[in-house]
C-alpha positions as CSV (number, residue, x, y, z in Angstrom):
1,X,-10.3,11.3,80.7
2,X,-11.4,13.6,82.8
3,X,-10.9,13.9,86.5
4,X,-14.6,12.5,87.6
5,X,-14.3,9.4,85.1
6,X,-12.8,5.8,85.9
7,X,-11.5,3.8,83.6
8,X,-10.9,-0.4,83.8
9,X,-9.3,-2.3,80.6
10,X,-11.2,-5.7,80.9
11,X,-9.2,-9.0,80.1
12,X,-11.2,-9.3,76.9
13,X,-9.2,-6.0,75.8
14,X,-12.4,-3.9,75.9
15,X,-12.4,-0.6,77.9
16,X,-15.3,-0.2,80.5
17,X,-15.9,3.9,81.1
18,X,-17.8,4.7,84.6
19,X,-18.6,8.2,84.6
20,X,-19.4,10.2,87.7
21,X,-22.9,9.7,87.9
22,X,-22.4,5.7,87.9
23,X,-23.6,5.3,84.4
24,X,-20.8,3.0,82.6
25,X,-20.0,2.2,78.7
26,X,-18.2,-0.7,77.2
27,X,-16.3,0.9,74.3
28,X,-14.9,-2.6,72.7
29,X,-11.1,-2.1,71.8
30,X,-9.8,-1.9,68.2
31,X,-8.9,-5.3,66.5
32,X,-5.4,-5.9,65.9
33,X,-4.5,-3.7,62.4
34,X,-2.7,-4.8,59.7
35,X,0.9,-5.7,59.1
36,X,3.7,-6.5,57.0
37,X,5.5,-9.3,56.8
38,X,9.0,-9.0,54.9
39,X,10.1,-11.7,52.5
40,X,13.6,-12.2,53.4
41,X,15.1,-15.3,51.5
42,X,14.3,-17.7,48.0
43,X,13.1,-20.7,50.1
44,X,10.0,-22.6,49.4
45,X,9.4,-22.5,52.7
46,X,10.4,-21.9,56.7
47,X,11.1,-18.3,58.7
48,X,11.9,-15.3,55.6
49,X,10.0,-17.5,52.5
50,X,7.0,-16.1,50.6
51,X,4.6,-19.3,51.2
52,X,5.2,-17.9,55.5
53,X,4.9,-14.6,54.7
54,X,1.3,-15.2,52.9
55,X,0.6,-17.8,55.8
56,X,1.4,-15.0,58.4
57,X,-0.9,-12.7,56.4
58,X,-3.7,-15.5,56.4
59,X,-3.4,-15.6,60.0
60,X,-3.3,-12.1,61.0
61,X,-6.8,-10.4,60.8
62,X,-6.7,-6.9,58.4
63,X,-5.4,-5.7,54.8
64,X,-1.3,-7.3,55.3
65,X,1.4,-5.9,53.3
66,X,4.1,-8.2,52.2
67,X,7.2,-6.3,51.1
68,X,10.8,-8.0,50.6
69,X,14.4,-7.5,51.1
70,X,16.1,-5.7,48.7
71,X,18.5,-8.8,48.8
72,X,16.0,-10.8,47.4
73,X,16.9,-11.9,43.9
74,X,16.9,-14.4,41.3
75,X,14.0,-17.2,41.4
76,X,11.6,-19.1,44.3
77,X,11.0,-22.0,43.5
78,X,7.9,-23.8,45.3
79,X,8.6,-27.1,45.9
80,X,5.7,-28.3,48.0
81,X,2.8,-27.0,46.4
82,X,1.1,-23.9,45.5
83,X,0.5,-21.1,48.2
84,X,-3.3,-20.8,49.2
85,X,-4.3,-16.8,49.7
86,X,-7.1,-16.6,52.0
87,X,-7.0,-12.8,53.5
88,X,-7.0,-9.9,51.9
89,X,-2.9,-9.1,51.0
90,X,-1.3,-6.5,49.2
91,X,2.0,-8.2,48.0
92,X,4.4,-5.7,46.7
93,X,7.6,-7.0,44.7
94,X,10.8,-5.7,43.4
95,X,10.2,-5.5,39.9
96,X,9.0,-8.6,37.5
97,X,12.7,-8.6,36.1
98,X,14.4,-8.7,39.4
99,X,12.5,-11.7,40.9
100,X,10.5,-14.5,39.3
101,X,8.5,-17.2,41.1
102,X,8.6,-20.6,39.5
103,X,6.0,-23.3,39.9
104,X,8.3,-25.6,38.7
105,X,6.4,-27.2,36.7
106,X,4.7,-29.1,39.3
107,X,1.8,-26.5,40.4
108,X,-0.1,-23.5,40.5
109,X,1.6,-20.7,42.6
110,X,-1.6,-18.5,43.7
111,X,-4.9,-19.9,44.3
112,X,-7.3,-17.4,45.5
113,X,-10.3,-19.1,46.9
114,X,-12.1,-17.0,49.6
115,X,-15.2,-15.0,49.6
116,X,-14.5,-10.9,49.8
117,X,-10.8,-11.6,49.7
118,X,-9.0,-9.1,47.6
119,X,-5.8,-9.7,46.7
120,X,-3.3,-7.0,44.9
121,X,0.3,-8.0,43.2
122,X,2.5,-6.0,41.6
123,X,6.3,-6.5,40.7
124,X,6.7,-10.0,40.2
125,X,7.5,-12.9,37.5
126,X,5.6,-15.9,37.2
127,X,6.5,-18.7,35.4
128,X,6.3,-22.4,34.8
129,X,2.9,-22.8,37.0
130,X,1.1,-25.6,36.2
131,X,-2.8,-26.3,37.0
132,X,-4.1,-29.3,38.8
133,X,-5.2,-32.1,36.6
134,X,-8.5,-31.6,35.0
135,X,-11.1,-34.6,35.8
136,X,-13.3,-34.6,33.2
137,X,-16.1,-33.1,34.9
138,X,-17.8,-29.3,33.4
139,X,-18.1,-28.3,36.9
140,X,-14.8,-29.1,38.2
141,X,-13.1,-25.3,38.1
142,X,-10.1,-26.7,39.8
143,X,-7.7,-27.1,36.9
144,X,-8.1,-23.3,36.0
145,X,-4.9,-21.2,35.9
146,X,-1.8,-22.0,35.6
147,X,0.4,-19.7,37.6
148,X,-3.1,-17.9,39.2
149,X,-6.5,-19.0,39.8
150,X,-9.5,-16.4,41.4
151,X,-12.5,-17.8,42.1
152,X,-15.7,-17.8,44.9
153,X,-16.0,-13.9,44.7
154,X,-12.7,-13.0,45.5
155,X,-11.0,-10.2,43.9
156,X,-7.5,-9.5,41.8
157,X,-5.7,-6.5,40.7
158,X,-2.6,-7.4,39.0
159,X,0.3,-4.3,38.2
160,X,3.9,-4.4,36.7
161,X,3.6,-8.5,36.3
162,X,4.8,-10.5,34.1
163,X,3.1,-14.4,33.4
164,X,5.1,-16.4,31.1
165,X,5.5,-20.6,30.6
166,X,2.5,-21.5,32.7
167,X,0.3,-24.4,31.7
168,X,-3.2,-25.3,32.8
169,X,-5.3,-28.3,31.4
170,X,-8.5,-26.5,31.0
171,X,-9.0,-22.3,30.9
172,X,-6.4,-19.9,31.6
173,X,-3.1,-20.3,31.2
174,X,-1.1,-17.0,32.9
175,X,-4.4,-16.3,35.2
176,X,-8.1,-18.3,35.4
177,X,-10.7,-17.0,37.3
178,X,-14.3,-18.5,37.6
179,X,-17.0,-15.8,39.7
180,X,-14.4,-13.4,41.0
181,X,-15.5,-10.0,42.2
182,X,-13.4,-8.3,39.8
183,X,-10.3,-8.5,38.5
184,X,-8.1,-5.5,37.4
185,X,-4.7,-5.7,35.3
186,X,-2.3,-3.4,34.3
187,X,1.0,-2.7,32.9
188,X,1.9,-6.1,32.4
189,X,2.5,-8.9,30.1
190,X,1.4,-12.4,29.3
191,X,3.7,-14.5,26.9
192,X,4.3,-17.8,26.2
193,X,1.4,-19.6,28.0
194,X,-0.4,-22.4,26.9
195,X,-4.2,-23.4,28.4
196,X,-5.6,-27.1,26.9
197,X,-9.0,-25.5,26.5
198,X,-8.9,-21.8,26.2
199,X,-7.3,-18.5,26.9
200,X,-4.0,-19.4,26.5
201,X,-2.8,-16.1,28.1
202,X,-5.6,-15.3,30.7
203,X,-9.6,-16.7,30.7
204,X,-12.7,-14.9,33.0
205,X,-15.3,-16.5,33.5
206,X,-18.6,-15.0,34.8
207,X,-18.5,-12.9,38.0
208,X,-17.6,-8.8,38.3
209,X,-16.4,-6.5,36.4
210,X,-13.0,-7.2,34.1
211,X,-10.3,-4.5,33.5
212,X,-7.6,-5.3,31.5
213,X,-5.1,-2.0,30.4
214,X,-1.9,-1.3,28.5
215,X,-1.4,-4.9,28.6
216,X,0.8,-7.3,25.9
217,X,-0.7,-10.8,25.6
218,X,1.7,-12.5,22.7
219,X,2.8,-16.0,22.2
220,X,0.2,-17.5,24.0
221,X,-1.4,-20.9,22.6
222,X,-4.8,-23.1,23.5
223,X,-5.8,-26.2,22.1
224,X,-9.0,-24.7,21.6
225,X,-11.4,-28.0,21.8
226,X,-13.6,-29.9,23.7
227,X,-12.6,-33.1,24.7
228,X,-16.5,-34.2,25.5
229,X,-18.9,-33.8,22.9
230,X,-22.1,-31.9,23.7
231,X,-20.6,-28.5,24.2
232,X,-19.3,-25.2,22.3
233,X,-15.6,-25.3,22.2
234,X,-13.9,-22.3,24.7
235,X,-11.8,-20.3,22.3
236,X,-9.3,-17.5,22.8
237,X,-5.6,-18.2,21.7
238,X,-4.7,-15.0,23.5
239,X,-7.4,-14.2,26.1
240,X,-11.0,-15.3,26.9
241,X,-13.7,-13.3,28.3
242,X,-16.9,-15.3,29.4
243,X,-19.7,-13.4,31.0
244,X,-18.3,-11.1,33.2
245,X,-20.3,-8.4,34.7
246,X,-18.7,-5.9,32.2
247,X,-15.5,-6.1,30.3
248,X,-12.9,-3.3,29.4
249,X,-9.9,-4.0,27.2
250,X,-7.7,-0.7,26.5
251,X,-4.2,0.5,24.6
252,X,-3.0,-3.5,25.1
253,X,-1.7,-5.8,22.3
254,X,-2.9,-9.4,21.1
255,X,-0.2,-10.9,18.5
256,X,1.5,-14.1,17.8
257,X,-1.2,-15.9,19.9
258,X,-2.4,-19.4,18.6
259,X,-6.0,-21.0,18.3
260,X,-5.0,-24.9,17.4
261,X,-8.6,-26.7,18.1
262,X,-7.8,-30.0,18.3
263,X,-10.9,-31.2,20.6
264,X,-14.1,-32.7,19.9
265,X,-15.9,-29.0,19.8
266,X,-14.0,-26.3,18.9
267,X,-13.6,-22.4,19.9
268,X,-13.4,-18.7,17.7
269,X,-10.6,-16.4,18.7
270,X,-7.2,-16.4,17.6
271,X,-6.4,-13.3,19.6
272,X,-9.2,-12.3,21.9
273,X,-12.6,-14.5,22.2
274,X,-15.5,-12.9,23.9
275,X,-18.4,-14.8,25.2
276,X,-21.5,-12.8,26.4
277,X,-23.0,-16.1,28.6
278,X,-25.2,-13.6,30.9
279,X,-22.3,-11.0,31.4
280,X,-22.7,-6.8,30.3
281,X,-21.4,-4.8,28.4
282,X,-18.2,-5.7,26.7
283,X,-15.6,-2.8,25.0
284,X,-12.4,-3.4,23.3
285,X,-10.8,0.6,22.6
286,X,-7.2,1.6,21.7
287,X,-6.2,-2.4,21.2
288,X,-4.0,-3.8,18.7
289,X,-5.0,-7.4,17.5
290,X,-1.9,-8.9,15.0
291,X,-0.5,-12.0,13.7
292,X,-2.5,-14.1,15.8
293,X,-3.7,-17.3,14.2
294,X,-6.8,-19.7,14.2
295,X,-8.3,-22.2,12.4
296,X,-11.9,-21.4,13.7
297,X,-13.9,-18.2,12.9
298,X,-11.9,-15.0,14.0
299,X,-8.8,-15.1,13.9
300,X,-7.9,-12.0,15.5
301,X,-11.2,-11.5,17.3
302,X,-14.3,-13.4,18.0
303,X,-17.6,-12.2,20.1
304,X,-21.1,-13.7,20.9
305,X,-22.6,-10.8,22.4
306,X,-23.0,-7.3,22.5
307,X,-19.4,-5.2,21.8
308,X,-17.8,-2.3,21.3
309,X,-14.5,-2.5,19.1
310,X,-13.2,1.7,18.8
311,X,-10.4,3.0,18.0
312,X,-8.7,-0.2,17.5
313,X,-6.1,-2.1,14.7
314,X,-6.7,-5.5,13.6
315,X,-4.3,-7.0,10.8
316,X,-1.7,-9.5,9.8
317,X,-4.1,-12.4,11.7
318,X,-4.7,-16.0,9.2
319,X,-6.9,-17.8,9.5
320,X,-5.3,-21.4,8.9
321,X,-8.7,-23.5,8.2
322,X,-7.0,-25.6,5.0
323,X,-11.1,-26.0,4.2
324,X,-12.0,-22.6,3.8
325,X,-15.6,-23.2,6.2
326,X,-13.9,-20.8,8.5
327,X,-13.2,-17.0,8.4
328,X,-13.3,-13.7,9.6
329,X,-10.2,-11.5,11.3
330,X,-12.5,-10.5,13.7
331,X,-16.1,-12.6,14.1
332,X,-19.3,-10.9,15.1
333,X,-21.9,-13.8,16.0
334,X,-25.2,-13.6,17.6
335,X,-25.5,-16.4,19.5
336,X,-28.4,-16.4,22.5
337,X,-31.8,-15.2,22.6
338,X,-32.0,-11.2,22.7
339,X,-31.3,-8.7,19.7
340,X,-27.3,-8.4,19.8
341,X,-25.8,-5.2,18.2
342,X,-22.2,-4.5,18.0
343,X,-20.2,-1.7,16.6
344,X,-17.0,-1.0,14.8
345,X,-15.8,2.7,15.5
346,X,-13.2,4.4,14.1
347,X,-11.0,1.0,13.4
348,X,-8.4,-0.5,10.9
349,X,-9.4,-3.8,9.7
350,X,-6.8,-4.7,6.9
351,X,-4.1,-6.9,5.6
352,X,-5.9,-10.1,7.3
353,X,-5.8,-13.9,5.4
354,X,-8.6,-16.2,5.1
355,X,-7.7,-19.2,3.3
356,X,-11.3,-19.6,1.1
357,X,-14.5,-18.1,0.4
358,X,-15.1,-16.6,4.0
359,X,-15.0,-13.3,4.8
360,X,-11.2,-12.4,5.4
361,X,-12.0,-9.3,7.4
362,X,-15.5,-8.6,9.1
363,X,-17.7,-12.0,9.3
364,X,-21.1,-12.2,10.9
365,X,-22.5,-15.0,11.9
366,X,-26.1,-16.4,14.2
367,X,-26.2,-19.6,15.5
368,X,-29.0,-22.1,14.0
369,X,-32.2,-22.6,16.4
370,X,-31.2,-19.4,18.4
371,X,-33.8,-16.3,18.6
372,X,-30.9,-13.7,17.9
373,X,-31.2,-11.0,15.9
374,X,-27.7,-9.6,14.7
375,X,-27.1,-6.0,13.5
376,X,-23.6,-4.5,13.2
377,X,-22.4,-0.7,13.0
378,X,-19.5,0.0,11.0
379,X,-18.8,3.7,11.2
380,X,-15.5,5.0,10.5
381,X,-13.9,2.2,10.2
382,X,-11.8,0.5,7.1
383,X,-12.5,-3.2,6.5
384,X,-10.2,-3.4,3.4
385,X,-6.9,-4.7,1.9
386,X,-7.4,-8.4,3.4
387,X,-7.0,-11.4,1.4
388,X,-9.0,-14.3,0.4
389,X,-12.5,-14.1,0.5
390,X,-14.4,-10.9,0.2
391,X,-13.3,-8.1,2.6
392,X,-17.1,-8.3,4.6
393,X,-20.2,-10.8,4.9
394,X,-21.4,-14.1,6.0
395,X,-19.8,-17.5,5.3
396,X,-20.7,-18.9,2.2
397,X,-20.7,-22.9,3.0
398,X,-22.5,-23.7,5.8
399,X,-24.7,-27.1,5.9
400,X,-27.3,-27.9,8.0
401,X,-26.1,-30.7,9.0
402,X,-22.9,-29.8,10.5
403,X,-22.9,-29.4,14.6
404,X,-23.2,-26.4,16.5
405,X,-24.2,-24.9,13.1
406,X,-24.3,-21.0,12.4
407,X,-26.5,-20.1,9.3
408,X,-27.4,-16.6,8.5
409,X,-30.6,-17.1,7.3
410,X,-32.5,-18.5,10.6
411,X,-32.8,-15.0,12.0
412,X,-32.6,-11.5,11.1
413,X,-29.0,-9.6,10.8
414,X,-27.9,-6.9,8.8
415,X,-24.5,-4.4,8.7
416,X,-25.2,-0.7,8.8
417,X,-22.4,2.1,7.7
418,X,-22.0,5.3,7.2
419,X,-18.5,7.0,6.6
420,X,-16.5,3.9,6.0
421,X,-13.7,2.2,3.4
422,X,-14.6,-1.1,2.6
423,X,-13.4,-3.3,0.0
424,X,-15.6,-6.1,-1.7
425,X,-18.7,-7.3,0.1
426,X,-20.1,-10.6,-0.4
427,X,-23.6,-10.3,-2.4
428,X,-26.0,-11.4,-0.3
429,X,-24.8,-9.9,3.1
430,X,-27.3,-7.3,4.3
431,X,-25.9,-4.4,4.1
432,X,-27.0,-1.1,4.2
433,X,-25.3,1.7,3.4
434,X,-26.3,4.7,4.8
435,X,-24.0,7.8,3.6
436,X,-20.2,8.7,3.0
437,X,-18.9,4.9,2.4
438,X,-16.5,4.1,-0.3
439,X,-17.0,0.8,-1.2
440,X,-14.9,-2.2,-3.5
441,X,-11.4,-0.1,-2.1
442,X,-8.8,-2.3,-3.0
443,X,-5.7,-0.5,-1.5
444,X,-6.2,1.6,2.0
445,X,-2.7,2.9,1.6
446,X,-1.8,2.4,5.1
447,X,1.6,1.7,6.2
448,X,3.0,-0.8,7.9
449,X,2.6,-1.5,11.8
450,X,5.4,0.5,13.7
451,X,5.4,2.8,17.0
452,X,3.9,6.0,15.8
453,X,3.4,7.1,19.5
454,X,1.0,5.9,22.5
455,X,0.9,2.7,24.2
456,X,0.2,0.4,21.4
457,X,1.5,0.4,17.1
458,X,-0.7,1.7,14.8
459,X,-0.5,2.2,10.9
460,X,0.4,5.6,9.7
461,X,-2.1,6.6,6.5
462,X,-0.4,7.6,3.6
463,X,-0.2,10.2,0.7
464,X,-3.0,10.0,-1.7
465,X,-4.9,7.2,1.0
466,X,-8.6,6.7,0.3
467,X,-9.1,7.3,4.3
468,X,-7.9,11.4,4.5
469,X,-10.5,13.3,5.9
470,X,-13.2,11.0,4.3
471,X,-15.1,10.1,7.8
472,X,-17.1,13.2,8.0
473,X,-16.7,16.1,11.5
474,X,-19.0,13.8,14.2
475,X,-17.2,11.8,16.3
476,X,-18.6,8.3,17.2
477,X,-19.8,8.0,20.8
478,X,-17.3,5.9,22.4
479,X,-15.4,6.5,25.8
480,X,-12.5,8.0,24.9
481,X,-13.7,9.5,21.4
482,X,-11.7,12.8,21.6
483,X,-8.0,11.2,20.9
484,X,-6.9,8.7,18.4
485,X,-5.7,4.9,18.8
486,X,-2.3,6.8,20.4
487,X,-4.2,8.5,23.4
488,X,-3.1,11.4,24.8
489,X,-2.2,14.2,22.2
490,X,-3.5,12.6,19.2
491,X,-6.6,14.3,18.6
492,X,-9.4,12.8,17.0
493,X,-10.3,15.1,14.8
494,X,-7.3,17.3,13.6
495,X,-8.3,19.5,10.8
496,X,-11.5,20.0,9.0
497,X,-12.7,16.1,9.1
498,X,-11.7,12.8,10.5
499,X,-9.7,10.1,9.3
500,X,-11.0,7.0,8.5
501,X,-9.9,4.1,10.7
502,X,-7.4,4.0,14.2
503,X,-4.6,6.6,12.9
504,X,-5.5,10.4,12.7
505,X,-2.9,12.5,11.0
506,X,-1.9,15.1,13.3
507,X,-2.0,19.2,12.9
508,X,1.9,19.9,12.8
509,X,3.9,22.8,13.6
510,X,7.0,23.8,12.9
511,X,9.2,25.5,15.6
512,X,12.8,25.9,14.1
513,X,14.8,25.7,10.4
514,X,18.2,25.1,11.4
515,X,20.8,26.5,9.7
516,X,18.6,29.8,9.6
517,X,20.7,31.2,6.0
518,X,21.6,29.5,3.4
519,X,22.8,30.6,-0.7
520,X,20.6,32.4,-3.2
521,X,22.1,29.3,-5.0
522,X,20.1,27.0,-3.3
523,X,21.5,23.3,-2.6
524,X,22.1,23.3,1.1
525,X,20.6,20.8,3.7
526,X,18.1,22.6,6.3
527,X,16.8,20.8,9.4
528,X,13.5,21.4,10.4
529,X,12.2,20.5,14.0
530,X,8.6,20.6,15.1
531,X,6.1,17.9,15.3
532,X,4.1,15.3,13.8
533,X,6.0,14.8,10.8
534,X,5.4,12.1,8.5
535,X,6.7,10.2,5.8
536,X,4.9,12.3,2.5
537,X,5.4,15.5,4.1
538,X,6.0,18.4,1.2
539,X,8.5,21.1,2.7
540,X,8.4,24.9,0.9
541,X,10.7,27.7,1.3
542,X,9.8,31.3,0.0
543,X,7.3,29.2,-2.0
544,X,9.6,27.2,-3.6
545,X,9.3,23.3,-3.4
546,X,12.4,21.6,-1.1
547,X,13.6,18.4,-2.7
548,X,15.1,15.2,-0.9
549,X,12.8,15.6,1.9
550,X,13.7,12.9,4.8
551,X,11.5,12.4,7.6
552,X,13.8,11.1,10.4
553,X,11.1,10.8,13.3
554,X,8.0,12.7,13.8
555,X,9.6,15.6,14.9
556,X,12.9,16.2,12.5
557,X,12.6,16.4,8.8
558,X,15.7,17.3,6.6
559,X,15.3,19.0,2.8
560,X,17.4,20.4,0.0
561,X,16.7,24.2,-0.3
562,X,16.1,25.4,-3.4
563,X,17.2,28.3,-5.2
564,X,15.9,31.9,-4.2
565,X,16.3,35.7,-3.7
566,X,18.3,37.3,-1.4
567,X,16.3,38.0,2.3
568,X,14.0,36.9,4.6
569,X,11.4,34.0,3.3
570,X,8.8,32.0,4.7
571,X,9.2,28.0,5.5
572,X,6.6,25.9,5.0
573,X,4.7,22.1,5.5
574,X,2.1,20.2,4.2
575,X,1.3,17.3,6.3
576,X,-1.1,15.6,3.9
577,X,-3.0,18.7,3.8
578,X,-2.7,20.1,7.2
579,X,-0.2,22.9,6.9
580,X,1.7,24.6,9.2
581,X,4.8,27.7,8.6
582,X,7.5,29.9,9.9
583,X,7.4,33.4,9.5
584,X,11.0,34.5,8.2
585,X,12.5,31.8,8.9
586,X,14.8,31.0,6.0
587,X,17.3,34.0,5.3
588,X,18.9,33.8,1.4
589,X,21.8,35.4,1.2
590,X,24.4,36.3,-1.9
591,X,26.8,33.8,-3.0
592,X,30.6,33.6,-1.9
593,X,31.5,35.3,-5.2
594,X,28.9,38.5,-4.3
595,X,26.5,37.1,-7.3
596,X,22.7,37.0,-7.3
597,X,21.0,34.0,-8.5
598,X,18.4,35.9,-10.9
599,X,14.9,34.5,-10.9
600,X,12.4,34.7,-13.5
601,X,8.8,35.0,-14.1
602,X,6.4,34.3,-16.1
């Protein structure tokens, strides 16, 4: 302040600046900032618990922090209730296997209520919430959540979690939220929850953009059904998306989740159920969808509305309908008014059971009375190798006078592909194919599920597969289009075409032959280090074929050398036709006993 300017702090906390010529300025004072409370025992409540720690942060105006004590261990347990958030908090724990915090079985532990909060958690367990009862009511959005519930446009990002045991008795049985701002999730897991209605793991409903990444839903389990008549079931053994503003699923896994419908009206979605009820655009890319199970239409995965699957494997899912009426691994419906189009891209459908006539692996479906029109793009995809009914199509049995009927025939829908393996396709399905499909493939040649790299498992194509460079050199348009299902260093195209489906075999290279010499004899074990080895690889040296080759990872291979001339040769490998060599890099040398090993020709 300079030497002709007064200044008097006011009660109020303001400033008031007179400057020499009498003119004055109230400059108001900043508001108290934000702070961090520190969690400093395992109570349920009282001076050091979490539920004072949030109130502190409730109280105090500003973006809190609550950190805690490195001595703080184990389990809290709430005992009186579950803790309201109604500020914007940032609540940082030690790591979701260091510390867990239990509902107990008696309530929610998070409710997140309040317009423009926005709450962020990372490094914590949650386990054994349970919801409020629900009363009956649609409208009541109380019982939603087990261990979490967001609602009222307040926001959620969710890091490093983990969500297992909780209950609720309607939607959502890790996390529910109903209109929240957006909700972002990553690195974590949801296991082991159960929800009465739907989304056994996690359910969104309406409001903001959805992000869910590199996250494992597994084990989950939802009743599935309506206990009042007059409504759609919910759906979504695993996870259940229902008109948000746009939803984004990436490099996570659905297995082992259950779909039981036991209600009145009953829900599609073993794995994943989507719902477009107003929401945008919806897009499910580097996702693995296994072993999840339903006895409703898709098994694995279910939409009403417009979606993107890319990049993505679905298999292993059953569909447990002792009836056969229902089918489908993954379940493309149109279901409200509007032209719906979804696309497959670059996907592994296969190895999926429908027990009857349905489709076992891609099943499209619009809803009686509704103005849909449905149109699906399969493009470099496989739909092949399921069992049961045919491998694509419409159901086959559908009466009129079922409820909440779907029936092909009220409006228009066909299937478009171009580049695809598909196995059998029911007759009378629509389908048109438009150029480079091989059609009624029985056998994919795929193998099994494993770690092959990047966040999720994939299956590894074989030697001799039907998929090798059969999807043509133009890449689908999808967001992440340049890598395979793997991510990150997994091209997309490697070589002179694609790869049908998720898995792209990789360009190797070959970086070392260990030992370097060897006898003109032949019979000695080489070890060969590089990358992207896999199981089928041929192995040459000096142009000779190596027998006993062993793949050991994707990176070490091990062969027999056969027999040669003395010097220098060339090593070589043939990745299922993407080659790669070492210049020299094999030395013959004469036997112990100074002889040649004479080679012939012709």
């Amino acid at each position: 302040m300079n030497q002709g300017t007064r200044a008097l702090r006011l009660a109020a906390g303001g400033v008031l600046v007179v400057g020499s010529s009498g003119t004055a300025a109230l400059i108001a004072a900043t508001p108290a900032g934000a702070s961090t409370f520190s969690v400093s025992n395992t109570n349920d409540s009282g001076a050091g618990s979490l539920r004072q720690a949030v109130l502190d942060a409730n109280a105090n105006a500003g973006a809190d922090t609550i950190t805690f004590d490195p001595s703080v261990t184990g389990t809290i347990t709430l005992t009186s209730g579950q803790i309201a958030i109604t500020d914007t908090v940032t609540i940082t724990g030690p790591g979701a296997t260091a510390l867990e915090v239990s509902g107990n079985d008696a309530s929610r532990i998070f409710d997140i209520a309040t317009s423009g909060t926005a709450v962020t958690i990372s490094g914590l367990s949650f386990v054994d919430g349970l919801s409020p009862a629900w009363n009956g009511v649609w409208s009541d959005w109380g019982a939603t959540g087990g261990a979490i519930r967001v609602t009222n446009n307040a926001a959620i990002t969710l890091d490093q979690i983990s969500m297992s045991d909780n209950e609720t008795t309607r939607l959502g049985g890790g996390i529910g939220t109903r209109n929240a701002a957006s909700v972002t999730i990553t690195n974590s897991s949801f296991t082991s929850n159960f929800a009465q209605f739907g989304g056994g793991g996690m359910s969104f409903y309406g409001g903001g953009a959805v992000s869910v990444d590199r996250v494992t839903v597994s084990g989950n389990t939802a009743a599935g059904g309506q206990t009042v008549s007059g409504e759609y079931g919910y759906g979504g053994g695993g996870a259940r998306f229902a008109g948000p503003s746009s939803v984004s699923v990436t490099d996570s896994t659905f297995s082992s989740n259950t779909l039981a419908n036991t209600g009145l009206q009953m829900g599609p979605g073993g794995g994943i159920y989507m719902g477009a009820w107003g929401g945008g655009p919806q897009i499910v890319e580097g996702v693995t969808i296994e072993s999840n199970t339903s006895n409703r239409h898709g098994s694995g995965f279910a939409s009403f509305g417009p979606v993107v699957i890319a990049n993505s494997t679905i298999t292993g899912n059953v569909n447990t309908s002792p009836s056969g009426t229902y089918g489908g691994a993954v379940n493309l419906s149109g279901f409200w008014s509007g032209a719906v189009r979804a696309k497959v891209l670059q996907t592994t459908i296969t190895g999926n059971t429908s027990n009857g006539v349905n489709p076992s692996g891609l099943q499209m479906m619009n809803r009686t009375g509704r103005s849909t029109d449905l149109s699906v793009g399969l493009y470099g995809s496989v739909v092949a190798g399921n069992i049961g009914g045919p491998d694509v199509g419409f159901p086959d049995n559908w009466g009129s006078s079922q409820n909440n009927q779907f029936f092909p025939a009220t409006k228009d829908f066909m299937i478009d592909s171009s580049n695809s393996v598909i196995g059998s396709v029911r007759a009378t399905t629509p389908f048109t194919d438009f150029s480079g499909n091989q059609l009624n493939v029985t056998d994919p040649m795929l193998a099994p599920l494993a770690n092959n790299g990047g966040p999720t498992k994939t299956m590894a194509v074989l030697p001799g597969s039907p998929l090798l460079d059969a999807a043509g050199s133009t890449v689908p348009t999808f967001p992440r289009n340049q890598y395979d299902q793997r991510g990150v260093g997994f091209a997309r195209l490697s070589g002179s075409a694609l790869d049908v489906g998720a898995y792209e075999v990789q360009q190797p290279t070959l970086t070392a032959v260990a030992p370097p010499t060897g006898s003109t004899a032949g019979g000695s074990t080489i070890a060969l280090t590089g990358s992207n080895f896999v199981a089928g690889m041929t192995v040459t040296v000096g142009g000779a074929a190596c027998t006993d080759v062993v793949v050991v990872s994707s990176t070490e291979a091990t062969c027999t050398v056969p027999p040669g001339s003395a010097g220098a040769v060339d090593v070589a490998i043939d990745v299922l036709g993407l080659a790669a060599s070492l210049p020299e890099a094999f030395t013959y040398v004469a036997d112990p006993n100074g002889e040649v090993v004479p080679t012939f020709t012709g």
